[in-house]
C-alpha positions in Angstrom: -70.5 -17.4 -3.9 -72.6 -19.5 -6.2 -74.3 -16.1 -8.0 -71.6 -15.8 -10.6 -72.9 -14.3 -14.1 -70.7 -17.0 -16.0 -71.9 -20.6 -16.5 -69.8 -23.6 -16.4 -70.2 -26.3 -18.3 -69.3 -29.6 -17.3 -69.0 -32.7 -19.4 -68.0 -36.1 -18.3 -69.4 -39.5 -15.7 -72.9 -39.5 -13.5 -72.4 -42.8 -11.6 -73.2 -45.3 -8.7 -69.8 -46.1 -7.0 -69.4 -48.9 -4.5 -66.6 -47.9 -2.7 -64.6 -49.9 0.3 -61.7 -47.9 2.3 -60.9 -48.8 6.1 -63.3 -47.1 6.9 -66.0 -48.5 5.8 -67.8 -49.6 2.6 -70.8 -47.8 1.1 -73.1 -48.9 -2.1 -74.7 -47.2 -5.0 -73.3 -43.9 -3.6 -73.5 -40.8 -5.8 -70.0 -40.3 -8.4 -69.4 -40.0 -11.3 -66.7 -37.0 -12.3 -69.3 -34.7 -13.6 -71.5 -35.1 -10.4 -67.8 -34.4 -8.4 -66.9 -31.3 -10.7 -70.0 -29.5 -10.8 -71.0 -29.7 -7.3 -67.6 -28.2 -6.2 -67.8 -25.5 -9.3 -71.8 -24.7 -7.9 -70.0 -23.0 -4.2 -68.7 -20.4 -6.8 -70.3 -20.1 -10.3 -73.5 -21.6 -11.7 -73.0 -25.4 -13.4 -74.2 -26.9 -16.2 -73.8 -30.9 -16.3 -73.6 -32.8 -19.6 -73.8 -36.8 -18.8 -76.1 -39.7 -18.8 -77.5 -41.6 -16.7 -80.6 -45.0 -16.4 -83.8 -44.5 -14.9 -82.2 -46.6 -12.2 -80.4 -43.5 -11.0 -82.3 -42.4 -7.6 -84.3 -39.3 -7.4 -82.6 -38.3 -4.4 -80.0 -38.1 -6.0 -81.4 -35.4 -8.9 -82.8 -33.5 -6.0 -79.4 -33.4 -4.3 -77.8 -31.7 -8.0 -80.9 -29.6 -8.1 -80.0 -28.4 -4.9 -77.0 -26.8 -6.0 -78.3 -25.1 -8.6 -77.1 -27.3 -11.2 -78.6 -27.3 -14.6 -79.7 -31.0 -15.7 -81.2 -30.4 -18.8 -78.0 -32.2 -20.2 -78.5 -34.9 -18.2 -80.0 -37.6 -19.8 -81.8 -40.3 -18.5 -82.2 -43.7 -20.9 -85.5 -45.2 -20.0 -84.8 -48.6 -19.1 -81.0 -48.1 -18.8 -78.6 -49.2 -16.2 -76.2 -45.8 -14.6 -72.8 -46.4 -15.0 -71.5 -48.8 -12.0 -68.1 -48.6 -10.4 -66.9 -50.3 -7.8 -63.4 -50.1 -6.2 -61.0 -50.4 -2.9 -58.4 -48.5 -1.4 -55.9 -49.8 1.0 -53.2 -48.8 2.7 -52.1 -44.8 1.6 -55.2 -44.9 -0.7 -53.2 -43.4 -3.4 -54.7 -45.9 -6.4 -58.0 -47.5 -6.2 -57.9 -51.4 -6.7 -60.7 -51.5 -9.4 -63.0 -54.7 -8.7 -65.9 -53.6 -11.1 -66.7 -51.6 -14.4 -70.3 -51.9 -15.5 -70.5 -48.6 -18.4 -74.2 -49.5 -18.5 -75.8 -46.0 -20.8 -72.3 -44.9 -20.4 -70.6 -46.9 -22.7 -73.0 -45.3 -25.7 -72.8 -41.7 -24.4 -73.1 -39.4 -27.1 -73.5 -36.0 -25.5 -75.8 -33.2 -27.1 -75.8 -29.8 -25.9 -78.4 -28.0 -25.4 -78.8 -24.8 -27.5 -78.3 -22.6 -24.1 -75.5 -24.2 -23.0 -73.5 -23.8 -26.5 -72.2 -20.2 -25.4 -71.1 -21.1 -21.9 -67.9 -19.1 -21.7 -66.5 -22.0 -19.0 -66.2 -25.4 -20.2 -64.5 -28.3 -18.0 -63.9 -32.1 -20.2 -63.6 -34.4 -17.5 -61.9 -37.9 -18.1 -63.8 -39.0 -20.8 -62.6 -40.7 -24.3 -60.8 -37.8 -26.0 -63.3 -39.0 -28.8 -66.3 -37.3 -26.6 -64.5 -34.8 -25.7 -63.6 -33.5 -29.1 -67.0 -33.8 -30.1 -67.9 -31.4 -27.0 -65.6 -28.9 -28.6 -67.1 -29.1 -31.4 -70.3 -28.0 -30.2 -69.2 -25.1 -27.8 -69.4 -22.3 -29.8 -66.4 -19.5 -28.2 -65.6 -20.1 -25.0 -63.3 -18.4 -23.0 -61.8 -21.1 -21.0 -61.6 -24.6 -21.7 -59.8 -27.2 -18.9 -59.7 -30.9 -19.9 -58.8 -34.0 -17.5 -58.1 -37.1 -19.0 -56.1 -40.3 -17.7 -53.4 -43.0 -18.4 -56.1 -45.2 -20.0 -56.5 -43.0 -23.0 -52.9 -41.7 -23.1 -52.4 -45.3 -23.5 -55.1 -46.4 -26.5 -55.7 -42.5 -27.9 -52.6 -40.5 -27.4 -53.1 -38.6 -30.6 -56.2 -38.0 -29.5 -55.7 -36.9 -26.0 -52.8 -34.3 -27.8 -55.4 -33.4 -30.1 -58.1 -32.3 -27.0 -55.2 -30.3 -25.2 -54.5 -28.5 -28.4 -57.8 -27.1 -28.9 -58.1 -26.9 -24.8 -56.8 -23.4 -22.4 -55.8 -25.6 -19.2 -54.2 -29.3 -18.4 -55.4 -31.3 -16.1 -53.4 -34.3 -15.2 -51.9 -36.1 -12.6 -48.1 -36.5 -12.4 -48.2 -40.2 -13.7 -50.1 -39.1 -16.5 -48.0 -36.1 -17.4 -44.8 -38.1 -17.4 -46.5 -41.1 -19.3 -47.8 -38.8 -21.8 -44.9 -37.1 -23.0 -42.3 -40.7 -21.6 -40.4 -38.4 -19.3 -39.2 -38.7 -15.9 -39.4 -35.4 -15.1 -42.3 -33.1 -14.2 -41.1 -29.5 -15.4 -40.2 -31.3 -19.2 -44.0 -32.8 -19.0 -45.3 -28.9 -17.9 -42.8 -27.6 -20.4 -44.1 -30.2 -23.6 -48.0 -29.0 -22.1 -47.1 -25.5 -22.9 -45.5 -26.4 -26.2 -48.7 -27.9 -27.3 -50.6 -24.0 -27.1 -52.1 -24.2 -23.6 -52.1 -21.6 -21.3 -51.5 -23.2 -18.4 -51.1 -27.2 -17.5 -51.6 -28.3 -13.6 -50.4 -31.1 -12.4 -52.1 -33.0 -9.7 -50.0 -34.7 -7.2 -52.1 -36.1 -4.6 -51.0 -35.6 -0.8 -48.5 -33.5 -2.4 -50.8 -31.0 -3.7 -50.4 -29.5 -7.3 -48.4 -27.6 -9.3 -49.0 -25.3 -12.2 -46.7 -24.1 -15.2 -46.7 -21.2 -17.9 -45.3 -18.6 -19.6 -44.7 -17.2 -16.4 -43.0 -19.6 -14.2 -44.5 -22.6 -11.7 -46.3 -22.5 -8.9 -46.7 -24.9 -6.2 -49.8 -25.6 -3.4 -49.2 -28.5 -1.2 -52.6 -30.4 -0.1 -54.3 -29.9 3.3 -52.4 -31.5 6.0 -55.1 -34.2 6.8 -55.1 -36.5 9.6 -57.7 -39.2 8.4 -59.2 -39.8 5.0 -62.3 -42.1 4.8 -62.5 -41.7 0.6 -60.0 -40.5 -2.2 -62.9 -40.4 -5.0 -63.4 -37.8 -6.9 -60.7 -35.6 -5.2 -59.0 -34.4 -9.0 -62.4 -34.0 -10.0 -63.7 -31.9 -6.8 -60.2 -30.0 -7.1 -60.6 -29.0 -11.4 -64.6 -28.2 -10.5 -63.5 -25.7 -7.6 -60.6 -24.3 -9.9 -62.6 -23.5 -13.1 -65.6 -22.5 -11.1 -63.6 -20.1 -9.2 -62.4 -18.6 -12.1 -65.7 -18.4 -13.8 -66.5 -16.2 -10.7 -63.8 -13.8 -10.9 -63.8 -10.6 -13.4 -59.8 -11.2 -14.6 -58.0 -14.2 -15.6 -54.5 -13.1 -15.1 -51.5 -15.1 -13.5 -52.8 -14.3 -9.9 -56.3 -15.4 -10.7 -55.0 -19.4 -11.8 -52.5 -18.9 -8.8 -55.7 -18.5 -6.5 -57.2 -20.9 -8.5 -55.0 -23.5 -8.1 -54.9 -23.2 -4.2 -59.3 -23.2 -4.0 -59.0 -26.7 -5.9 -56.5 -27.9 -3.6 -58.5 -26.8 -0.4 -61.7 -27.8 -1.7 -60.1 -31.4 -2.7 -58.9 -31.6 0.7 -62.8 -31.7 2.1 -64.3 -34.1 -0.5 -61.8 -36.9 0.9 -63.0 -36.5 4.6 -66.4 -38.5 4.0 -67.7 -40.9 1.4 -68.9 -39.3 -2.2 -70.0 -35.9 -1.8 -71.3 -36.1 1.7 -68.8 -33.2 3.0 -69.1 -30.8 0.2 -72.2 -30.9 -0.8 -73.1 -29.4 2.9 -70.0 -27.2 2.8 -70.3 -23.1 3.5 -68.0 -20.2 2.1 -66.2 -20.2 5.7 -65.2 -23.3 5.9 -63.5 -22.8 2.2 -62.5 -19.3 3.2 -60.5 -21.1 6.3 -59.0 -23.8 4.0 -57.8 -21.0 1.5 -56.1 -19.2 4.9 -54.5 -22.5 5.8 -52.6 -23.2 2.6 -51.9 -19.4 2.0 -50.1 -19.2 5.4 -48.0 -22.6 4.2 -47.1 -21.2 1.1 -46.2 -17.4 2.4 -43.1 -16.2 3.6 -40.9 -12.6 3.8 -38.5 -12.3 1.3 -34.8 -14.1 2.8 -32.5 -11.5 3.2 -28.5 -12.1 3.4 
């Protein structure tokens, strides 16, 4: 895996987190959404990450990317400029992160630029940025094939025409349930899938954390629950890990029919599953094709039954 001919390209956050969970707390560790996406999208198709960065942004850290195969040549660095710097908690379930900390630093001016070579990538994942950056993404890309955007209840909140806007010119939704219902004031998840399609999209997933996901379009749902895990040290990044895995897996694949986002749909899920077993991207930046070949078994065999007969 990792050899694909197809190139994603992933747009969103490089950052420093600090990050405190019961198990610990860690500083200045690598995040950032674009750093989560494209080093779970690297285990199956090339990456290509559009974000910025300060020159206080470790070399280790560069190397680690590089390591992966991912192209930084959209990564800028702003002599002189502070990374972005987030710093949060999680207690109890660690479903929502108690935010103590938001420094944007180079982020809050990021105005990305494509390089001519990554205009033509056929793949193209818009993590949660402002819909503003995002649109102007799109209007660099030139034709791609598939386009899956992420965005959050932050900018449903302050740019909701803008956010419709994104997923009109976008292939795939990415949002969690809370977003989903807040974006279209529903209470109920198939009505939010249902107003997703109505907007053009192919498909729209919705995220639902230790309940796994669930994906509508044309033809029908489907459902993947999330890994059965018995301790998680850190919740960051898992949406992002899970859309990097999906797209990337599709990038690798020669078809992009029904079955293809179904498969999809379940890699994100059991990739997501590992990024939460260790601080930043500790666990899947060391993970092998087995261990995700094991994960994929696992939540196929929870999913599958024989037909009920009466």
């Amino acid at each position: 895996m990792g050899e694909g001919r197809n190139r994603v390209l992933i747009v969103g956050s490089v950052a420093l987190d600090n990050v405190t969970t019961a198990h610990g707390q860690e500083e200045r560790i690598l995040g950032g959404a674009a750093v989560y996406g494209s080093i779970a999208a690297s285990h199956f198709a090339p990456a290509d990450l559009i974000g910025v960065a300060g020159d206080d942004f470790p070399q280790r850290y560069l190397d680690l990317l590089q390591h992966h195969q991912i192209d930084l040549q959209g990564l800028e660095i702003v002599p002189g400029g502070k990374t972005f710097h987030w710093g949060g908690e999680y207690q109890g379930e660690m479903n929502e992160a108690i935010t103590h900390f938001t420094e944007l630093g180079v982020f809050a001016d990021f105005k990305p630029v494509l390089p001519e070579t990554h205009r033509d990538n056929q793949f193209v994942f818009l993590a949660n940025i402002d819909p503003a950056i995002q649109l102007q993404v799109l209007d660099q890309v030139r034709n791609p094939k598939l386009t899956l955007c992420d965005s959050m209840n932050l900018w449903i909140n302050i740019k909701r025409e803008e956010v419709l806007e994104v997923l009109r010119r976008s292939d795939v939704a990415l949002l969690n349930d809370t977003e989903a219902l807040m974006l279209f004031d529903t209470h109920s998840l198939p009505t939010a899938g249902e107003k997703l399609l109505d907007l053009g999209l192919r498909h729209a997933v919705i995220k639902k954390g230790s309940h796994g996901a669930q994906m509508f379009s044309a033809d029908g749902t489907f459902a993947v629950p999330a890994i059965p895990l018995t301790e998680v040290k850190d919740p960051t990044g898992a949406g992002d890990t899970f859309a990097g895995a999906l797209i990337g897996y599709l990038a690798s694949r020669p078809q992009h029919d029904e079955m293809a986002f179904r498969q999809a749909v379940l890699v994100g899920s059991a990739c997501a599953s590992f990024v939460v077993e260790d601080f930043s991207v500790h666990r899947t930046s060391g993970l092998i094709p087995a261990e995700i070949h094991e994960r994929c078994r696992v939540l196929h065999d929870a999913i599958h039954c024989e037909p009920v007969v009466f």
